[in-house]
N, C-alpha and C positions, 0 to 999 in steps of 0.2 A: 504494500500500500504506500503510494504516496508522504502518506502525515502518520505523524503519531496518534496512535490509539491508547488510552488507558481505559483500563476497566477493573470493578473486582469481583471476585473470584470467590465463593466457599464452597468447600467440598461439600456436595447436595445427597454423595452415598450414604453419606454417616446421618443425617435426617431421615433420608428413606429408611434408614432400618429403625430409626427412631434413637439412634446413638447420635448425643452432641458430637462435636470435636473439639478435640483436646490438644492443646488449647484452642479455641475458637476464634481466630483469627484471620482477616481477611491479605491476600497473598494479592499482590498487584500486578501485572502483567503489561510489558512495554513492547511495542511493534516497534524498532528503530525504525527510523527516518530518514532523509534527507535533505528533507526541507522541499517546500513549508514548513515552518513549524506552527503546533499553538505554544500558548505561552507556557506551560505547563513541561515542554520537552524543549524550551526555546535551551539551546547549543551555550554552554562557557568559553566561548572562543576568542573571549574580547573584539570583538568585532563593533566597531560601534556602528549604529543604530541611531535613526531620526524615530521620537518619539509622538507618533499621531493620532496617540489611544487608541483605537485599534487596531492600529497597524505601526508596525517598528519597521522602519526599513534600511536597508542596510547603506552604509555612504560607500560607495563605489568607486575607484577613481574612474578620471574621465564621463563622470556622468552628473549631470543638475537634477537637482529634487524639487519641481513646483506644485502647490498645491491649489486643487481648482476653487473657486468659490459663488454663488450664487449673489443673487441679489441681494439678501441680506445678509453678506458675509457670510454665510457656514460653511464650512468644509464640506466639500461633495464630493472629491475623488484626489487622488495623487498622481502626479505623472512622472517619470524619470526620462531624463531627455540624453542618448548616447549621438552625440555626429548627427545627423539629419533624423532618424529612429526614434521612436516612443515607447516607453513601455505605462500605460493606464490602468492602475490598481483601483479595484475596488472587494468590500469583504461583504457579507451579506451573514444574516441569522439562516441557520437550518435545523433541518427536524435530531433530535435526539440520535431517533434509532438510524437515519438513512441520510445520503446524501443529495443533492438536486442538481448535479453538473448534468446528469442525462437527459430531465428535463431541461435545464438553461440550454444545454447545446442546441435542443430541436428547437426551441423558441428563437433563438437568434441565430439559425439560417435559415429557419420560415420568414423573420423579419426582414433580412438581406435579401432575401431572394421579391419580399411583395416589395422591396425601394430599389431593385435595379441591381444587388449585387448578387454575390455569388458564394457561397463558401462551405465547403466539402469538410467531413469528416477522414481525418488523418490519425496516424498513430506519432503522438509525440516525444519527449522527452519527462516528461509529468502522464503518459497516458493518453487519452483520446480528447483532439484538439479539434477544432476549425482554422479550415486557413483560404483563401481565397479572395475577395473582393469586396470591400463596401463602398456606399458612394455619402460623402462626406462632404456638408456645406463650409466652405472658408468663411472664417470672420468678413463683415461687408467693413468695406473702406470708408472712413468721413470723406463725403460728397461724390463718391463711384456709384457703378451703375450695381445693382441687387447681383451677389458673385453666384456663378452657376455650380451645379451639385459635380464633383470631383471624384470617380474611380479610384480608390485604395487600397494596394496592398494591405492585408491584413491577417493578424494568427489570435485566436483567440484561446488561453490557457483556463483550464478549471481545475480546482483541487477544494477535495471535501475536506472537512477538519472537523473536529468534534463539535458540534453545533454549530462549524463557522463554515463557509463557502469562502473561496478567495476568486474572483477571474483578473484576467490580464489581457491586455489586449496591447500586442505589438503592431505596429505600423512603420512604414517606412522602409529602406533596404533592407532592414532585419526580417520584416514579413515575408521575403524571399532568398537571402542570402544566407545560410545557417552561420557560415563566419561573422557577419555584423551582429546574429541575434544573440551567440555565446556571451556577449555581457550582460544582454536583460535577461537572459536567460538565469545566470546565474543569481542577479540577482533577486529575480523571480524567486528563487530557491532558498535563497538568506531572508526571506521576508519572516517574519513571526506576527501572528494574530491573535491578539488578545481579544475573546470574547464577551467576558466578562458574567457575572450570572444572573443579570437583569432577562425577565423573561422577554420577549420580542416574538413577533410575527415575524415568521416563515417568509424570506428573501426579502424582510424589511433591510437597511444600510446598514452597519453597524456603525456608530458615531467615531465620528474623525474628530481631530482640533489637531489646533494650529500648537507648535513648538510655542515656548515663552519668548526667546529672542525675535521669532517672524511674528507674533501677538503684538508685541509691542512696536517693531517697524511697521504693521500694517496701521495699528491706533495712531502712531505718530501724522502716515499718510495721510488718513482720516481726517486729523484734527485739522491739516494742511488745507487740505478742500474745503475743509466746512468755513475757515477761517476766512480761503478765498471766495466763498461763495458771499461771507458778509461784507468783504468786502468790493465785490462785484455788487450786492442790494447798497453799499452805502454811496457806490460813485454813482448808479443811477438814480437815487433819489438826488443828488447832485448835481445831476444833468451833465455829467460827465462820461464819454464812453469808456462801457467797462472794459477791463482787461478780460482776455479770452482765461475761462477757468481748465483748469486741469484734466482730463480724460479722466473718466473712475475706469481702471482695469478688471478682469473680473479672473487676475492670478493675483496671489503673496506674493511676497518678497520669496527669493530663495530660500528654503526651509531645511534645505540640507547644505554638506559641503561640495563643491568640487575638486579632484586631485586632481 
């Protein structure tokens, strides 16, 4: 198996005859791994780690860690950006007994396939992947014409984990190149997923946050905009023309290292 399994274990013969066990104790049982990990079998390797609550991820050299953000700022996914290449982490809640990769894979190449793309089942590195084609809207440009939908290389990884789901999604010459993809790949591998033991619906997010040092560069941002927006309402109450404000981004700050 891909991840670490813990489970435990009493000998159920010595009940059946109606004899306790002696002592009665429960015996723990580890599948090793290789990552994934959960956090439970997360590796003593000193390897350091971006810490995003649910997700730790590893600092890589040659790769940037951004993390995406919505409209009202929350963390909605992580990207690691290697050369032109992507790898898109996201962790999701799963059932107890069972995992959902089987189900997510058919769901997202039924979706690829009704927007134009394409994407076949393969056997991967982690087990059975998607790799093929999707088509992908570029950000629109201030004052361009609306940007048309873009064919992309694409590999989609899944690994089950004890009530946690992880996918990945490469893009880029890594989505076809196995030489480019051997560094998300591995980092895909050094990832550790903290689930935590909040109950949650089945393929809800599992909750991201922002490191303390990129918390506090993005507030600083913040404060910047909000400061120039008053002072954009005080030169037009002034009748003065305002100065042009700031763009709101909808990345952090860099949240990991670069080597």
């Amino acid at each position: 198996m891909p991840f670490g399994r813990r489970r435990n274990r009493i000998d159920r013969s010595l009940r059946e005859r109606g004899v306790p066990p002696e002592p009665q104790h429960r015996e723990r049982e580890v599948d090793e791994t290789a990552g994934p990990f959960d956090a439970a079998d997360a590796p003593d390797d000193g390897r350091p780690r971006v810490d995003l609550g649910a997700l730790r991820l590893p600092a890589v050299p040659g790769t940037e860690l951004r993390v995406d953000l919505n409209q009202q700022q929350k963390v909605i996914g992580a990207t690691l950006r290697y050369g032109d290449s992507l790898l898109q982490l996201s962790a999701f809640a799963a059932p107890r007994a069972a995992g959902i990769w089987d189900d997510v894979r058919a769901d997202l190449a039924r979706s690829a396939s009704g927007q134009g793309g394409r994407l076949t089942e393969v056997e991967g590195p982690f087990g059975p992947e998607l790799a093929g084609t999707v088509l992908v809207t570029p950000a629109a440009q201030p004052g361009g014409p609306p940007p048309k939908p873009q064919r992309r290389a694409a590999r989609f990884l899944g690994v089950d984990g004890p009530r946690w789901f992880l996918r990945g999604m490469i893009s880029g010459p890594a989505a076809e190149n196995p030489d480019a993809a051997a560094v998300l790949e591995e980092a895909f591998r050094q990832v550790v997923v903290v689930r935590g033991t909040d109950p949650m619906p089945v393929r809800e997010q599992l909750p991201l946050t922002l490191p303390a040092q990129a918390a506090e560069q993005l507030a600083r941002q913040q404060a910047a905009q909000q400061q120039a927006g008053q002072q954009q309402a005080g030169q037009q109450q002034a009748g003065r023309p305002p100065a042009a404000p700031p763009a709101p981004g909808q990345q952090a700050p860099p949240a990991g290292p670069t080597a």
